[in-house]
Each structure stands twice: as structure tokens, then as C-alpha cells.
C-alpha positions as CSV (number, residue, x, y, z in Angstrom):
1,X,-78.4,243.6,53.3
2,X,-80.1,246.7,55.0
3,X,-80.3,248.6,51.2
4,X,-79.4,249.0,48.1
5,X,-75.7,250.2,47.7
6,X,-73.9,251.1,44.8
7,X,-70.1,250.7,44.0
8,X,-68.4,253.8,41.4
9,X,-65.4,254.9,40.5
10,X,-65.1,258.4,39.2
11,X,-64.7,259.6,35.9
12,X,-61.5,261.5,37.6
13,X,-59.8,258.3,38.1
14,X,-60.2,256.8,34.4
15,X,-59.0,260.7,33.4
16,X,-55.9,260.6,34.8
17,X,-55.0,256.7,34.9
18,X,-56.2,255.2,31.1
19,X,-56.8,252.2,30.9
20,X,-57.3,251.5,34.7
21,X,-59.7,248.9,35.5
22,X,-61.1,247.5,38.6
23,X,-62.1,243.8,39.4
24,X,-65.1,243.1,42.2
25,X,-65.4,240.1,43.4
26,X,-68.7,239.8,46.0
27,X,-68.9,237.2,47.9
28,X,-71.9,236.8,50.2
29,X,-73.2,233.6,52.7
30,X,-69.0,232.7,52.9
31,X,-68.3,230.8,56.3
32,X,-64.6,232.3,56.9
33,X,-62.3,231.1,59.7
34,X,-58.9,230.1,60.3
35,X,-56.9,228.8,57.4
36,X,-56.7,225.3,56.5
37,X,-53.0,223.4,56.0
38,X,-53.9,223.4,52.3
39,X,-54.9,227.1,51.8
40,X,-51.4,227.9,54.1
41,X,-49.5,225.8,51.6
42,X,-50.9,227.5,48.5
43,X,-49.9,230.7,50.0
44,X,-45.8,229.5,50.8
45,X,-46.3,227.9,47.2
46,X,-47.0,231.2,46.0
47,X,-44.2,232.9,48.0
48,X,-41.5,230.4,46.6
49,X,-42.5,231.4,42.8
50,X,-42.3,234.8,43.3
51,X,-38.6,234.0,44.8
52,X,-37.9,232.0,42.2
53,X,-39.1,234.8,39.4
54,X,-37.9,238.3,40.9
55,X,-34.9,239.6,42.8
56,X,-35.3,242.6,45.0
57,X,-32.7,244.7,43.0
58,X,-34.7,244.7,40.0
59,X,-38.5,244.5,41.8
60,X,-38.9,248.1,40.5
61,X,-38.2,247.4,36.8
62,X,-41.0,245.0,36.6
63,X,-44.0,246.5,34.3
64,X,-46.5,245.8,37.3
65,X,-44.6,247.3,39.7
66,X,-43.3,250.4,37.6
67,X,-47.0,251.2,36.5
68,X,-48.3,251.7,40.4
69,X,-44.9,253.6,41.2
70,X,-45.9,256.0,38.1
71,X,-49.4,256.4,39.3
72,X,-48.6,257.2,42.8
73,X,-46.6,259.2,41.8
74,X,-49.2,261.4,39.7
75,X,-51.1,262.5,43.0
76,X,-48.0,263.3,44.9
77,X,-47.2,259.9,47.1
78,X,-43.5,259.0,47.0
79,X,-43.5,255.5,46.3
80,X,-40.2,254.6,47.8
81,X,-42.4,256.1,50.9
82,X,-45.8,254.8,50.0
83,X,-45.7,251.2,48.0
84,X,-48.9,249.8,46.5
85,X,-50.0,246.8,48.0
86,X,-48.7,244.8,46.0
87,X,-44.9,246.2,46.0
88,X,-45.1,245.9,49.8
89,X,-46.0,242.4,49.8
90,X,-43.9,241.0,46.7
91,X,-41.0,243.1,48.9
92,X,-41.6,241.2,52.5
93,X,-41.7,238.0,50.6
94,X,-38.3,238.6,48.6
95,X,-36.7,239.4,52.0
96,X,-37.2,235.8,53.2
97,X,-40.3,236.7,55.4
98,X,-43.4,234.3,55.2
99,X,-46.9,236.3,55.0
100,X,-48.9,235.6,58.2
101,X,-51.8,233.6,58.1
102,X,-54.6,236.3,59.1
103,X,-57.9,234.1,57.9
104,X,-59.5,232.5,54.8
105,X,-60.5,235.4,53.2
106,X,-57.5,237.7,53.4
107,X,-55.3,234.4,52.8
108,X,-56.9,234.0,49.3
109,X,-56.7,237.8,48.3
110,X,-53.0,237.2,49.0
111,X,-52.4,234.3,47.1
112,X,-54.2,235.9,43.9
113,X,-52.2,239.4,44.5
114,X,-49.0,237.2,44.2
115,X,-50.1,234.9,41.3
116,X,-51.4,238.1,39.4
117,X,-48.5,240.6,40.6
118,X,-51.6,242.8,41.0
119,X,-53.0,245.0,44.6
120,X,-56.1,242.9,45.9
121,X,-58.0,243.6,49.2
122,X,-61.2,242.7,50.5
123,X,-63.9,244.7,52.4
124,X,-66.4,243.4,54.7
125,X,-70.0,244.7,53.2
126,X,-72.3,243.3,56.0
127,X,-70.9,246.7,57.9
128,X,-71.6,248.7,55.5
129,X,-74.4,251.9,55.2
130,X,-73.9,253.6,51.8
131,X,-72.1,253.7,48.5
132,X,-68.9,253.0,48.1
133,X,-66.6,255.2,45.9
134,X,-63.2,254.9,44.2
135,X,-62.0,258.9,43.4
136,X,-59.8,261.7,44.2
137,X,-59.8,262.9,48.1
138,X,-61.3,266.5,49.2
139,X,-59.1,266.4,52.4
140,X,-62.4,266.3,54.3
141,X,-62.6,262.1,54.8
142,X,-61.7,260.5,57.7
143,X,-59.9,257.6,58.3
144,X,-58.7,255.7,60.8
145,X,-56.3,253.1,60.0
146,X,-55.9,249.5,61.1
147,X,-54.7,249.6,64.3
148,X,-54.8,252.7,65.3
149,X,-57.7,254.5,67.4
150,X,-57.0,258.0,65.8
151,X,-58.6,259.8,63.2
152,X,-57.0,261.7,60.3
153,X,-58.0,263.1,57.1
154,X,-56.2,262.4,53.4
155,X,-54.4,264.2,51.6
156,X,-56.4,266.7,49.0
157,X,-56.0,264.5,45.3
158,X,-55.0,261.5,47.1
159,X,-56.6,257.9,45.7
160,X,-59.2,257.0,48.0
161,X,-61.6,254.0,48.3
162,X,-64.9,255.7,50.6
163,X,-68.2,254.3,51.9
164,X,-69.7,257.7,51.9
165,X,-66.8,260.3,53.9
166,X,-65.5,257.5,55.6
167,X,-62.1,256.6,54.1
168,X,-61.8,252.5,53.7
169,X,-58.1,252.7,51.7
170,X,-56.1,255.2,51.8
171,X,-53.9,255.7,49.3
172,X,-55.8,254.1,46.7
173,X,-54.1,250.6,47.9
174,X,-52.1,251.2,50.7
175,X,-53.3,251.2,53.8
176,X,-56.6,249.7,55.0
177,X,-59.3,251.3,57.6
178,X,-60.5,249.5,61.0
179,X,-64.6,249.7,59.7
180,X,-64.5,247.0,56.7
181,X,-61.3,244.8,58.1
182,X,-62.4,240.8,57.0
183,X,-62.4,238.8,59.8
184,X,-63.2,235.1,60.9
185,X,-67.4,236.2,61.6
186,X,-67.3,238.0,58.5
187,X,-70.1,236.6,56.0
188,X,-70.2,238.8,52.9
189,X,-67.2,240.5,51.3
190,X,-66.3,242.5,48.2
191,X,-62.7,241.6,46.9
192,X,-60.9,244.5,44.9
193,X,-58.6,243.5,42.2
194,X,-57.1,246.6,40.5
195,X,-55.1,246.7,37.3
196,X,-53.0,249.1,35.6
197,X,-51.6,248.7,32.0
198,X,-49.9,246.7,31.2
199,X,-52.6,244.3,33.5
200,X,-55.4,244.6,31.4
201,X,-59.3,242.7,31.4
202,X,-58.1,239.2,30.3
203,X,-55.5,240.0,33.7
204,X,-57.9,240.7,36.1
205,X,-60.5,238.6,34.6
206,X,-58.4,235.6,35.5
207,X,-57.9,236.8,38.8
208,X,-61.7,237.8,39.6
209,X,-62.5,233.4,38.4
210,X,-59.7,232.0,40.0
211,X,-60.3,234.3,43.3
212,X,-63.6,233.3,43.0
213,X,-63.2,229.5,42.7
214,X,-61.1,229.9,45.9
215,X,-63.5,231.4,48.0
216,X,-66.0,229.0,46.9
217,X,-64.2,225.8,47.8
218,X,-62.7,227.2,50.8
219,X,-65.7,229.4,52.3
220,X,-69.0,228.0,50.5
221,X,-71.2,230.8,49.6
222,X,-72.5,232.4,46.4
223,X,-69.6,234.5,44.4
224,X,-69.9,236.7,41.5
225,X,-67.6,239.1,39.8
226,X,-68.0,242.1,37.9
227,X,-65.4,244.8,36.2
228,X,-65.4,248.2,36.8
229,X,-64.3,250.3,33.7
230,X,-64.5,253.7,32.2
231,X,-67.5,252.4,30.1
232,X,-69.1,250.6,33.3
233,X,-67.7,253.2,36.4
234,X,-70.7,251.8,38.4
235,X,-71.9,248.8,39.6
236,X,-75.1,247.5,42.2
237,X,-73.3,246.2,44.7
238,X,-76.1,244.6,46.7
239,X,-80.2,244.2,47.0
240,X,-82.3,244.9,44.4
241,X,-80.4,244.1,40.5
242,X,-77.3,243.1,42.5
243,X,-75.9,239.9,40.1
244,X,-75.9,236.9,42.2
């Protein structure tokens, strides 16, 4: 990596969400690529359990689900507008749909979001140029979403995941920015795995290991994992004290 970088989330989040916690997962020298059979077949797996375990009519009475609807709530995003991650997924795959295969690396996160019932995205961090930040939006950001070529700004109080003023998540898991997408050259990522009581450190814990062991046997590399918390808001990302 070019420098040091630093991962935080601010004291604003763990104020007005107790008891949130965030899993990292880094990941760096990973050889991603095109999914193989196996990994495609742990995914559909993973879609026929959640089948199997939730109905659509009561998807929004499940404590992981009801806990991201509350939060985004809080800072004003209508969740039958705005889903978490999660919901949206969980939602697509109760419909009948199959998730598309996109690569390794994004097929893994989505396996462990569905196991876990928790959000979980991944960033590329051999693009990135400064710290990255977890906190409350000033309205100032940009972002431009996947997809898309134009440019907008968050809302004021919004959830946002930044690499300096340079919005990366909007929505604090809903939708993902063009700069840090994971894709088959990508060589170093950073997984997010976010939980919200009643997902607690044992929860995401799990997750972080058996996310982890994925991307190992699938993608090689070295992995480590680390938890974000109000009593350890920041982390070294990479360089210098960076766990490896």
C-alpha cells in the first residue's frame, strides 16, 4: 500500500445506535476471479435455507431485520423505501430469484450475509488514498453510485461509509459507490460485517472466521479480522502496525 490508512467509526454512531458493532475482515495478496461450481453451489445452498426458514409476510418481524428498519429509521430513511442490505437480498431470494454470480469475492460476502442474516460488503483497498470513516453525513460528500456516471451528495445525518469526502455507502448499507467496487483484478479487500442488537460480538465474530476461511481457500492470500466497537472505534487498516 501507498500509506498508512486508518479505519473509524465515530463516536456519533455508537451514540445513537448502542450496542452497534462493526466486523473488518482485510484481506490482502487474494487472487479473485470468476466463481467456481462449488462456491455457486454454497451460495443456492444458502438461498434454499433462507427459503426454508422465512416467509416474506413475516421478513419484517425477524429481530435482524426489525433492528436495521429501526435504525434507518432514526436518520430519516424510510425503510419500506431504503432496505438494508441485507433485507434487500433476503427479499430477492424469498421471491424465487437466484443472486447473480458477480465474482469470488462478492460471492462469499453474500453467502456469509445470508448464513448471518447480517449487511456484509466488501471494498477494494488497493484504490484507496486516505482514511476511511463510518459517521453521520454533512451533505457535503459525494457519491456516485454503481452504475451511474452522476454525482450527488447525501443527505445531512444520513449513515455514511467515506474514504475522506468521497462517499463509498450510502446509506450506511445500501447502496455501494463505483471507486471501491470488488472486481476479478482486485487483490486486497476490506469486508464489512455490521451488527445491530440483537447480533452481537460472538455473531459477527463467527461471521468475520468463517468469511475469512472462505476467502482463504477460495482466493489464497493472507486474512485477518478485527472488530470495530465503541471501546475500539479505530483500527490501522494497512502499512505500518496493520495486523497481518
Amino acid at each position: 500500500m501507498q500509506k498508512d490508512l486508518n479505519y473509524r467509526v465515530s463516536e456519533k454512531i455508537f451514540k445513537q445506535f448502542p450496542g452497534y458493532l462493526r466486523g473488518v475482515v482485510v484481506a490482502q495478496g487474494v487472487a479473485n476471479g470468476e466463481s467456481p461450481p462449488e462456491l455457486v453451489s454454497k451460495l443456492r445452498d444458502t438461498e434454499k435455507s433462507i427459503r426454508d426458514q422465512l416467509h416474506p409476510d413475516t421478513l419484517i418481524g425477524h429481530p435482524n431485520i426489525v433492528s436495521w428498519r429501526e435504525a434507518y429509521r432514526t436518520f430519516g430513511a424510510k425503510p419500506g423505501k431504503f432496505r438494508s442490505s441485507v433485507e434487500a437480498m433476503v427479499r430477492r431470494v424469498l421471491q424465487g430469484q437466484n443472486l447473480p454470480s458477480i465474482n469470488i469475492l462478492v460471492d462469499i460476502g453474500n453467502v456469509i450475509s445470508l448464513r448471518h442474516l447480517v449487511p456484509a460488503g466488501g471494498h477494494a483497498i488497493d484504490v484507496l488514498t486516505q482514511d476511511l470513516e463510518l459517521r453521520p453525513a454533512t451533505g457535503e460528500e459525494e457519491f456516485t453510485p454503481f452504475g451511474s456516471e452522476k454525482m450527488e451528495h447525501p443527505v445531512p445525518g444520513e449513515i455514511v461509509f467515506v474514504e475522506g469526502n468521497e462517499v463509498l455507502t450510502r446509506r450506511w448499507t445500501w447502496r455501494q459507490a463505483n471507486h471501491t467496487l470488488t472486481l476479478p483484478e482486485t487483490t486486497a479487500i476490506e469486508l464489512n460485517i455490521d451488527g445491530l442488537p440483537p447480533v452481537g460480538e460472538s455473531e459477527i465474530e463467527a461471521a468475520c472466521s468463517e468469511a475469512s476461511e472462505l476467502i482463504e481457500f477460495y482466493c489464497g492470500g493472507n486474512t485477518h479480522h478485527q472488530l470495530l466497537t465503541q471501546a475500539n472505534p479505530i483500527i490501522r487498516l494497512t502499512g505500518k502496525g496493520a495486523r497481518s
